[in-house]
C-alpha positions as CSV (number, residue, x, y, z in Angstrom):
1,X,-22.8,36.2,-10.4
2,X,-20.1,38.5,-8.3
3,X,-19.6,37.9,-4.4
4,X,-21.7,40.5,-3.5
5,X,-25.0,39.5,-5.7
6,X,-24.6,36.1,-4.8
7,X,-24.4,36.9,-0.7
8,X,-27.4,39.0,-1.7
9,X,-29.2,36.0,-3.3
10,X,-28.2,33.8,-0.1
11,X,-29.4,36.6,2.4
12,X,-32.5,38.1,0.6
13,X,-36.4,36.9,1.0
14,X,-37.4,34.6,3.9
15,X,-37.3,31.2,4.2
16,X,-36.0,31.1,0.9
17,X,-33.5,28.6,0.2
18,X,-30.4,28.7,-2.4
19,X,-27.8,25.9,-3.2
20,X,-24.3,27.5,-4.1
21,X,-22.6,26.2,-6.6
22,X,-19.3,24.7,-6.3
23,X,-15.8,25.0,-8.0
24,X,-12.6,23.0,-7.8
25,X,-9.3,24.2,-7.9
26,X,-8.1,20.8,-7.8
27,X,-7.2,18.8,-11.1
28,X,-9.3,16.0,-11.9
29,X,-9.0,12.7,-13.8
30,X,-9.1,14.1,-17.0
31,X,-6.3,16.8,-16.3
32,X,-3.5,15.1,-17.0
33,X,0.2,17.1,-16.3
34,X,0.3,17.4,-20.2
35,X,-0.2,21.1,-20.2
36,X,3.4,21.1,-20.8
37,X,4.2,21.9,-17.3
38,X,6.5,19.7,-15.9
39,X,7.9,19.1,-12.3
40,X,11.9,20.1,-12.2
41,X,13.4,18.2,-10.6
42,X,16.9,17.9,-9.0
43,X,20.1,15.7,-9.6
44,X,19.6,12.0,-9.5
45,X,21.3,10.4,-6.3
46,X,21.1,6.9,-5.1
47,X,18.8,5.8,-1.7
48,X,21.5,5.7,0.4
49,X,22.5,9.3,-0.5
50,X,18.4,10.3,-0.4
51,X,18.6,8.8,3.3
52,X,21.5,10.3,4.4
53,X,20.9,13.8,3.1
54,X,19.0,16.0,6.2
55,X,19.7,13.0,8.5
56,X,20.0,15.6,11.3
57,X,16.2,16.7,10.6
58,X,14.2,14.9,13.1
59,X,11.0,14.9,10.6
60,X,12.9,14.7,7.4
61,X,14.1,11.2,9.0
62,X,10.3,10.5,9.8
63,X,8.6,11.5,6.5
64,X,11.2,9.6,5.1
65,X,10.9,6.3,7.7
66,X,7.4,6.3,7.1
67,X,7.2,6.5,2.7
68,X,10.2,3.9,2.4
69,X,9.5,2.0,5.6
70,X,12.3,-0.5,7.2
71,X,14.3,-1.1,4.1
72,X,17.7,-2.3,4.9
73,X,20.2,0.3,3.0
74,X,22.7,-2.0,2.6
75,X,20.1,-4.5,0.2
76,X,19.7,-2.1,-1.9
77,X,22.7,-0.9,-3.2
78,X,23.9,2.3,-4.6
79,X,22.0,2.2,-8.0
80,X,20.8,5.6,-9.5
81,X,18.5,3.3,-11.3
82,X,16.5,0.9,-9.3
83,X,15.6,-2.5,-10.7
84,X,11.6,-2.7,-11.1
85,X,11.0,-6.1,-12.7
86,X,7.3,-7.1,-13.4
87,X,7.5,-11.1,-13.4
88,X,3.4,-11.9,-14.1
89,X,0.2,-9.8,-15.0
90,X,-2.6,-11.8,-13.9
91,X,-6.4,-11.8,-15.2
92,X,-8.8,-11.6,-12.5
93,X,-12.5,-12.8,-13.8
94,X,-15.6,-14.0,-11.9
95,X,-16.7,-17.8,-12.4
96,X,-13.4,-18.8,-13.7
97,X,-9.8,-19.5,-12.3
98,X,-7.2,-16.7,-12.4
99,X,-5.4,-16.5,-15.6
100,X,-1.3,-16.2,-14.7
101,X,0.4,-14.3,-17.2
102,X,4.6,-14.9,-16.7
103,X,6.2,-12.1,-18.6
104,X,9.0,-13.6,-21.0
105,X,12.2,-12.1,-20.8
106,X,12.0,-10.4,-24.2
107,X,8.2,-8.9,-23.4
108,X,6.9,-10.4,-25.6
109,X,4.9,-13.4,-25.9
110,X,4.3,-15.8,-28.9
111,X,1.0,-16.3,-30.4
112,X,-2.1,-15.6,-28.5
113,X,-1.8,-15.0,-24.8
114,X,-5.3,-15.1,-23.2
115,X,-9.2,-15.3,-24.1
116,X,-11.3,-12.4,-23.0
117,X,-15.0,-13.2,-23.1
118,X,-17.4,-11.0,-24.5
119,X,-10.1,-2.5,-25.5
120,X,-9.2,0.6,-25.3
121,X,-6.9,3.0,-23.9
122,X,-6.3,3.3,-20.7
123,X,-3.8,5.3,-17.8
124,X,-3.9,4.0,-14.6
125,X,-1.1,4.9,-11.7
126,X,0.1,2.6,-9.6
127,X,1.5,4.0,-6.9
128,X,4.8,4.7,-5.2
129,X,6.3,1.2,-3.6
130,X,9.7,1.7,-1.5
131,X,12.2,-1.2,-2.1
132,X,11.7,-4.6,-0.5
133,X,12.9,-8.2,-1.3
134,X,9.5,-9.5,-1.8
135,X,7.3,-8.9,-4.8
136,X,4.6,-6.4,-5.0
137,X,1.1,-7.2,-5.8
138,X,-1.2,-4.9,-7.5
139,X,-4.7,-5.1,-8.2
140,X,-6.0,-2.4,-11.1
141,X,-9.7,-1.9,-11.1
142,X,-12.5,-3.7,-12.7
143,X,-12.8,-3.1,-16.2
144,X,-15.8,-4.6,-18.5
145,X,-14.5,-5.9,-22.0
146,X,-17.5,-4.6,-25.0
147,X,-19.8,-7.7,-25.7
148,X,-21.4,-8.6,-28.5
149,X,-20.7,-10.3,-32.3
150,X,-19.0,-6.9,-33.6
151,X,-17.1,-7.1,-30.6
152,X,-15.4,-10.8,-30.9
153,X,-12.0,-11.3,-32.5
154,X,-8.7,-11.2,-32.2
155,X,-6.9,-8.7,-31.0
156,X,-3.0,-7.1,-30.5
157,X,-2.5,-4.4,-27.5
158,X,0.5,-3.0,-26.2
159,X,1.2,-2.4,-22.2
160,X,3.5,0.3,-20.9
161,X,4.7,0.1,-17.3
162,X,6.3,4.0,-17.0
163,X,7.9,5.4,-13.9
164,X,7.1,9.3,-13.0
165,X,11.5,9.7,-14.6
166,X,9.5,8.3,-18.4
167,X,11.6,5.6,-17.6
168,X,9.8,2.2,-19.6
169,X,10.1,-1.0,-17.4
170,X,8.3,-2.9,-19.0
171,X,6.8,-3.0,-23.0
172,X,4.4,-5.7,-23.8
173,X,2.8,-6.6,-26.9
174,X,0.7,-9.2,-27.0
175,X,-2.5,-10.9,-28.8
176,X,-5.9,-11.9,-26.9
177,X,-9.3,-12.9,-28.1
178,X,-12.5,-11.7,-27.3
179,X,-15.3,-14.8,-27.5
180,X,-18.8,-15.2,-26.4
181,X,-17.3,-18.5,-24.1
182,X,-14.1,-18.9,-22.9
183,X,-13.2,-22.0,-24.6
């Protein structure tokens, strides 16, 4: 239907009432950026350099003041490459304590790691965190393991922690068990 059949639609016949449908430019969930069209982007440079670049632009400084808050330059360091280290992952489940996960230094644990009670692949983003001297704490959403006898086992998995650069922090493999009790 063209713009000027549908204002006809909207206009014509009393009282009459017609919904218009609605469109999105924006991307959605399922539009990922793998349409091959990929962000350039400029030279790397360290935080310090970031911060000092523009410094006469009143709201450059802010924009930039209020993503990276009060982070003290000088504890940062000149790194191209900041240091992101994930030290735990931690399960989160109703009716039962929280299961700590410490990440060992190779990434990967020995034998079987946790017990799910009654997978599959998933992409979440985590957001943009500015530098600070205390750790970070994340919580992804809820997600319900499959139940059921075909669903129990053993299982391996592998977790990717990737920065926006496809720079891998952190690559996990691990084994869990899905039960009907948590024993």
């Amino acid at each position: 239907m063209g713009l000027d059949e549908e204002k006809e639609a909207t206009t014509g016949g009393e009282n009459e009432e017609h919904n218009k449908s609605e469109s999105s430019f924006c991307v959605t969930e399922n539009e990922d950026d793998e349409d091959g069209a990929k962000l350039e982007l400029g030279p790397p440079c360290s935080l310090k350099e970031q911060l000092e670049k523009d410094k006469d632009d009143e709201s450059l400084r802010r924009w930039k003041e209020q993503l990276l808050g009060s982070v003290d330059v000088n504890d940062v360091g000149e790194t191209l490459h900041p240091e992101v280290k994930i030290t735990s992952l931690s399960i989160v489940s109703p009716g039962r304590d929280d299961i700590v996960l410490p990440i060992p230094e190779d990434g990967n644990p020995k034998g079987l790691w946790f017990t799910l009670k009654e997978v599959d692949s998933a992409k979440e983003m985590i957001g943009t965190f500015s530098p600070q001297s205390e750790p970070y704490t994340h919580e992804m959403p809820e997600e319900t393991t499959p139940s059921g006898m075909f669903a129990r086992g053993s299982y391996t998995a592998k977790s990717k922690f990737v920065d926006d650069d496809d720079k891998c922090h952190l690559e996990i493999n691990y084994t869990f068990d899905i039960r009907k009790d948590w024993a």
